[in-house]
C-alpha positions as CSV (number, residue, x, y, z in Angstrom):
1,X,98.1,326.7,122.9
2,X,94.7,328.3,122.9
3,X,93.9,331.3,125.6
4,X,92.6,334.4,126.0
5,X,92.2,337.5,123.1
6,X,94.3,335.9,120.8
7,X,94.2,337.2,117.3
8,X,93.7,335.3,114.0
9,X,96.1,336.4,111.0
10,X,97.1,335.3,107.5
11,X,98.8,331.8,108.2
12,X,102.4,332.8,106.0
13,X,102.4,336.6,108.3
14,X,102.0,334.7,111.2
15,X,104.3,331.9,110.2
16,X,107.5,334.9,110.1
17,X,106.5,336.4,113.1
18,X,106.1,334.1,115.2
19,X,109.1,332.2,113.8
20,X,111.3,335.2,113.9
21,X,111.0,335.0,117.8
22,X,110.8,330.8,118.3
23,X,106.9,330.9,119.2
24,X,105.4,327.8,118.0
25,X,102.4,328.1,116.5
26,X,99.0,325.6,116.5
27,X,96.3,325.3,114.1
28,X,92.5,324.7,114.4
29,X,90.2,324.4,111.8
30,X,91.3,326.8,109.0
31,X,92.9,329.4,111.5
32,X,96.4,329.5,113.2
33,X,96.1,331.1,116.9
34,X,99.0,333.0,118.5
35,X,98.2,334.4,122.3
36,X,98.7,337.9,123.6
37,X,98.7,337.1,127.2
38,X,102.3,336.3,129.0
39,X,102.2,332.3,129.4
40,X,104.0,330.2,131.9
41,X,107.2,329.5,129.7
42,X,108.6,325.8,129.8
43,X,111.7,324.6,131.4
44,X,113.6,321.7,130.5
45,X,114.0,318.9,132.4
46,X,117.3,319.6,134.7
47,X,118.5,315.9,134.7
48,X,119.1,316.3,131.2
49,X,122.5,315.1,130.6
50,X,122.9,317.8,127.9
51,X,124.7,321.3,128.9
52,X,122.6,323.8,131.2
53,X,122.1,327.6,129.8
54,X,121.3,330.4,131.4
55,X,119.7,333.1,129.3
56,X,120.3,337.1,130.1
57,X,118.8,340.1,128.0
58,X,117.0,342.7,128.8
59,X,114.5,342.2,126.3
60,X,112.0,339.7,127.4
61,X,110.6,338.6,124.3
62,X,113.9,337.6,123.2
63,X,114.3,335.5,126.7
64,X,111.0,333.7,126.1
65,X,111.6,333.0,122.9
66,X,115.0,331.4,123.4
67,X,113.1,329.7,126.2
68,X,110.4,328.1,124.5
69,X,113.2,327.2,121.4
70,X,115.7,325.6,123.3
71,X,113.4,324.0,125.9
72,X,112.5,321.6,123.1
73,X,115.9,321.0,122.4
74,X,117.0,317.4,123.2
75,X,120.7,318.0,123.8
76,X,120.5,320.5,126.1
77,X,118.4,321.6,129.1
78,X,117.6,325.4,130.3
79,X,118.1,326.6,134.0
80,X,116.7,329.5,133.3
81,X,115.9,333.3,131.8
82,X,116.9,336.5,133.3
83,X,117.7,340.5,132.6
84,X,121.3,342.0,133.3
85,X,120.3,343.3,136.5
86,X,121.4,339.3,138.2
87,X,124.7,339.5,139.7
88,X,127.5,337.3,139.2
89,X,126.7,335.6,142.7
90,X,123.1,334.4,141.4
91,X,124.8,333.4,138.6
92,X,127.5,331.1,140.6
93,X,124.8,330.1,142.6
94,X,122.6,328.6,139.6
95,X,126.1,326.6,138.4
96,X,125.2,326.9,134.3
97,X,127.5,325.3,132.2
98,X,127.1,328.3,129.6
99,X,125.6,331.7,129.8
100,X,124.1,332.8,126.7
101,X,124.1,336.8,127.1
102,X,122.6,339.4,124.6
103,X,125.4,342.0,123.9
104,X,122.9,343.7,121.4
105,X,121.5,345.9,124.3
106,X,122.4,348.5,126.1
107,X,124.8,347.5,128.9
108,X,125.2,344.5,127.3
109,X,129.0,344.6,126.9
110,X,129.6,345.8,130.3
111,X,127.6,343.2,131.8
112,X,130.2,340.9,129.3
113,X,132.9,342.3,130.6
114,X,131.6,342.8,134.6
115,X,130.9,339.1,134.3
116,X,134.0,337.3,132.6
117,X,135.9,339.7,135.3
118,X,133.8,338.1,138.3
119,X,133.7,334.7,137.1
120,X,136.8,334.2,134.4
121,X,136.4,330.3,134.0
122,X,132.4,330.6,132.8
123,X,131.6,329.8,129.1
124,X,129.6,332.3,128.0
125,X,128.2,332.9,124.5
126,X,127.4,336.6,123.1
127,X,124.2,336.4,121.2
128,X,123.2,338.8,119.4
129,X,126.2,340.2,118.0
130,X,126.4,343.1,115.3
131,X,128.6,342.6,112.8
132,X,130.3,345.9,113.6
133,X,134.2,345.3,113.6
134,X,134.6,347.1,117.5
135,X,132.1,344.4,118.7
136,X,133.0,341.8,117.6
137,X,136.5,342.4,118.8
138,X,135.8,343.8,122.0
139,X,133.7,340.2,122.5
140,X,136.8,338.4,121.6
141,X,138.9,340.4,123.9
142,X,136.6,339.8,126.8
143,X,137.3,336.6,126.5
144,X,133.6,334.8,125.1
145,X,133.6,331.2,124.0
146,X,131.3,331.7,121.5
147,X,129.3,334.1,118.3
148,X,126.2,334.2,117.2
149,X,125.1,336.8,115.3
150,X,121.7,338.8,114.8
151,X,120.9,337.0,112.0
152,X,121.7,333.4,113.8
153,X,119.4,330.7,113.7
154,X,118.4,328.2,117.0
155,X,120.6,325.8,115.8
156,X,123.1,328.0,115.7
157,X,123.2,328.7,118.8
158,X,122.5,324.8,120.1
159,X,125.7,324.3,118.2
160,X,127.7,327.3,119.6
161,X,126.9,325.9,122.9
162,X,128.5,322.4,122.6
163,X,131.5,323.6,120.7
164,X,131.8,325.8,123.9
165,X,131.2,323.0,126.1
166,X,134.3,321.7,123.8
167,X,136.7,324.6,124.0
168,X,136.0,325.1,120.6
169,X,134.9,328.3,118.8
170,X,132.6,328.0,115.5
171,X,132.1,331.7,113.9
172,X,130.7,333.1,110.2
173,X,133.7,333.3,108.0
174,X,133.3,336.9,108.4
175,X,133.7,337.3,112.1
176,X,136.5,334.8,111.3
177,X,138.0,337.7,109.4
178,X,137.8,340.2,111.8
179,X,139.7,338.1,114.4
180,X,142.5,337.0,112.2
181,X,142.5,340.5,111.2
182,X,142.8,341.4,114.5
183,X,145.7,339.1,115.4
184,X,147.5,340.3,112.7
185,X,147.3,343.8,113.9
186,X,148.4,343.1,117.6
187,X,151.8,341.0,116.5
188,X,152.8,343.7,113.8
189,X,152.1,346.1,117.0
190,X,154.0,344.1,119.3
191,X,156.7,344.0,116.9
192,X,156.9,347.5,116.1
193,X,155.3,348.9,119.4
194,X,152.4,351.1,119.2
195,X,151.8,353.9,116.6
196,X,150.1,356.8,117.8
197,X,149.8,358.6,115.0
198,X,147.4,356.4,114.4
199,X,144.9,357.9,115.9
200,X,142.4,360.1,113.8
201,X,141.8,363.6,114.0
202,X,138.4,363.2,116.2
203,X,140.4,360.4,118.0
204,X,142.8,363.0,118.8
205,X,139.9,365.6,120.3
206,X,138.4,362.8,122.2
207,X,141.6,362.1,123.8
208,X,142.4,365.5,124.8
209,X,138.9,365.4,126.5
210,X,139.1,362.3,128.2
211,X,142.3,363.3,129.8
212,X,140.6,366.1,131.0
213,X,138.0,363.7,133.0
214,X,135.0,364.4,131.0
215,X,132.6,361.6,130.6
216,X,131.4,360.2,127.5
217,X,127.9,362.4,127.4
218,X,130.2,365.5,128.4
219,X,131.9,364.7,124.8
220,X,129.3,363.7,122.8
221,X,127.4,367.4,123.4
222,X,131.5,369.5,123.1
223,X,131.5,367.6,119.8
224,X,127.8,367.4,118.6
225,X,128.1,363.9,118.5
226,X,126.4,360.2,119.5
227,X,127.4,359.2,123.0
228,X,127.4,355.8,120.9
229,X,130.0,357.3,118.4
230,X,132.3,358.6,121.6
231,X,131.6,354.5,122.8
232,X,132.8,353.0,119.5
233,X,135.7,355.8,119.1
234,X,136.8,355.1,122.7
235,X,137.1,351.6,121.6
236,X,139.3,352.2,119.0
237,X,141.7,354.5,121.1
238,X,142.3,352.0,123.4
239,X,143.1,349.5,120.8
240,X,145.2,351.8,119.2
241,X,146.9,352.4,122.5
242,X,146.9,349.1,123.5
243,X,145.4,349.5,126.9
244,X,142.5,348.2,128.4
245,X,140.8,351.6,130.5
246,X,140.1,354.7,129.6
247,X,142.5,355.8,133.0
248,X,145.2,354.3,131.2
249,X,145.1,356.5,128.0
250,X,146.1,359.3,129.8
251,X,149.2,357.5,131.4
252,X,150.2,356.2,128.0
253,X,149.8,359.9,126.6
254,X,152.0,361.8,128.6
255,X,154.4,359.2,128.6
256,X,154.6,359.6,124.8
257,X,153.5,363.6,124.5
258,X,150.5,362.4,122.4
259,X,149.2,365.3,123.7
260,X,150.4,368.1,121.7
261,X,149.5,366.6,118.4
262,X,145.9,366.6,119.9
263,X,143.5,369.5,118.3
264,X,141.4,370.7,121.2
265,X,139.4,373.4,121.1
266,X,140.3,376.7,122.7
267,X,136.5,376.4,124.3
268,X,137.7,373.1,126.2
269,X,140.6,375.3,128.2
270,X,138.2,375.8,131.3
271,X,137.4,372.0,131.7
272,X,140.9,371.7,132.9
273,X,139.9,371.5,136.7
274,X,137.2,369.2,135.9
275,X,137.0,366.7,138.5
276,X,135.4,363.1,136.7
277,X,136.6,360.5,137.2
278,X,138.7,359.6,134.2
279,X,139.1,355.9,134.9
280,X,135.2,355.6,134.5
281,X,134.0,352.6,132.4
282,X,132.9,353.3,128.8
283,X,129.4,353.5,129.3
C-alpha cells in the first residue's frame, strides 16, 4: 500500500510492529512503507461459505487489525467491525454467526454479559482475555463459546471460531485449569452448601458496604482502594455466595447473619440511610 506521509523504519522494528497488530507490510526498493493515514479497511466477500464475524472493541486499531487479518482468511468472511456502543438489535440485525468481542477493555465484560442476556443462542468469542482467574471464570459463566487470550495468534482465533461454529471449545491448558478448577469448586459447594466464612477480611468490609448501597467508587475511596480491586473482589463474593447480583448478596447475608462477622468501620455508621441502588451492575 503506498500513501501519504508514511514513514520508513528498520525492516525487523517494522516487521514486530506491524505484525503485532495484523498490518501487512510491502516493500520497494530497499525500504518497507507502513501508512499513517486511516485506510479504507477490506471486507470479505459475504457469499463466502465460511462463518461470518462481527468484530467489537473499543480500541480501533485492534478492530482494523482483526479486519485486515481475517479478511484474508479463506475459511471465513467478515461482516464487519464495530465499538461496544452497537446494541444487541444491530447486532440481530447484521445475523453473524459469531461475535468476536474484546473483554480486555473497559466495559467489555458488561457488554459480554448485556449481550449473552439479549441474545442467549449467539456464539460469541472473548478475545482478548487476561489470564486473571476472575476473568476467565466470569467469561465462562456468561456463557462464551470460546478463549483467546492476549497473547493469541490469528490462527488462533480462525480456529476458535470454527470450533464455535462446532459447539466445541478449544482453550490453553491453563485456562483449561481454571475451569476444571472451577467445577470442582461448585460441586464440592453444592454438596456441602455454601461457606461463608470464606470470605476474606476485606471481602467482609466490602460486603458490609455494599449492603449499605454504596457503589463501587463509593468503596474504593472508604477503603483507599482501586475501583478495579472493589470489581475483582465483588466477583469473588458472589462466587463465594453463589449468586449472580450484587442485590442478591444482601438477601443471602441476612438470611445467614453474615453480617455480624463483617468488620466495618465505625466511620461507615452514617451511610446507613444511603439511598444507591444496591442491585447496580458491577461497573
Amino acid at each position: 500500500m503506498i500513501i501519504k506521509n508514511f514513514t520508513r523504519l528498520p525492516r525487523f522494528e517494522l516487521f514486530k510492529f506491524t505484525s503485532s497488530i495484523g498490518v501487512v507490510m510491502e516493500t520497494q526498493g530497499t525500504d518497507t512503507i507502513v501508512g499513517s493515514e486511516p485506510q479504507t479497511l477490506p471486507r470479505s466477500n459475504l457469499q463466502h461459505p465460511g462463518p461470518t464475524v462481527l468484530i467489537v472493541s473499543d480500541l480501533r486499531l485492534l478492530r482494523d487489525g482483526l479486519v485486515l487479518s481475517l479478511s484474508r482468511q479463506p475459511s471465513l468472511a467478515v461482516a464487519d467491525s464495530t465499538d461496544l456502543t452497537i446494541s444487541p438489535t444491530h447486532i440481530a440485525a447484521a445475523r453473524p454467526d459469531v461475535v468476536l468481542l474484546d473483554v480486555g477493555t473497559p466495559g467489555g465484560l458488561a457488554a459480554l454479559l448485556a449481550l449473552r442476556q439479549a441474545l442467549p443462542d449467539l456464539k460469541i468469542v472473548a478475545i482478548a482475555v487476561s489470564d486473571i482467574e476472575q476473568m476467565v471464570v466470569a467469561c465462562a459463566e456468561a456463557g462464551v463459546s470460546g478463549f483467546v487470550s492476549r497473547d493469541g495468534s490469528i490462527q488462533d482465533l480462525v480456529t476458535a471460531v470454527h470450533c464455535a461454529m462446532r459447539n466445541e471449545l478449544v482453550c490453553s491448558p491453563r485456562i483449561a485449569g481454571m475451569l476444571f478448577r472451577r467445577v470442582a469448586t461448585i460441586s464440592s459447594e453444592r454438596s456441602h452448601g455454601p461457606d461463608n466464612s470464606a470470605l476474606t477480611r476485606r471481602e467482609h468490609e466490602i460486603v458490609s458496604l455494599m449492603t449499605q448501597g454504596l457503589s463501587n467508587k463509593e468503596i474504593a475511596r472508604q477503603l483507599r482502594i482501586q475501583n478495579a480491586t472493589v470489581k475483582n473482589h465483588i466477583h469473588s463474593i458472589l462466587a463465594k455466595l453463589h449468586v449472580r447480583r450484587r442485590g442478591e448478596v444482601a438477601a443471602r447475608m441476612r438470611g445467614s447473619a453474615l453480617l455480624c462477622r463483617g468488620v466495618p468501620s465505625p466511620q461507615h455508621g452514617h451511610l446507613l440511610g444511603s439511598q444507591h441502588d444496591a442491585v447496580a451492575g458491577l461497573d
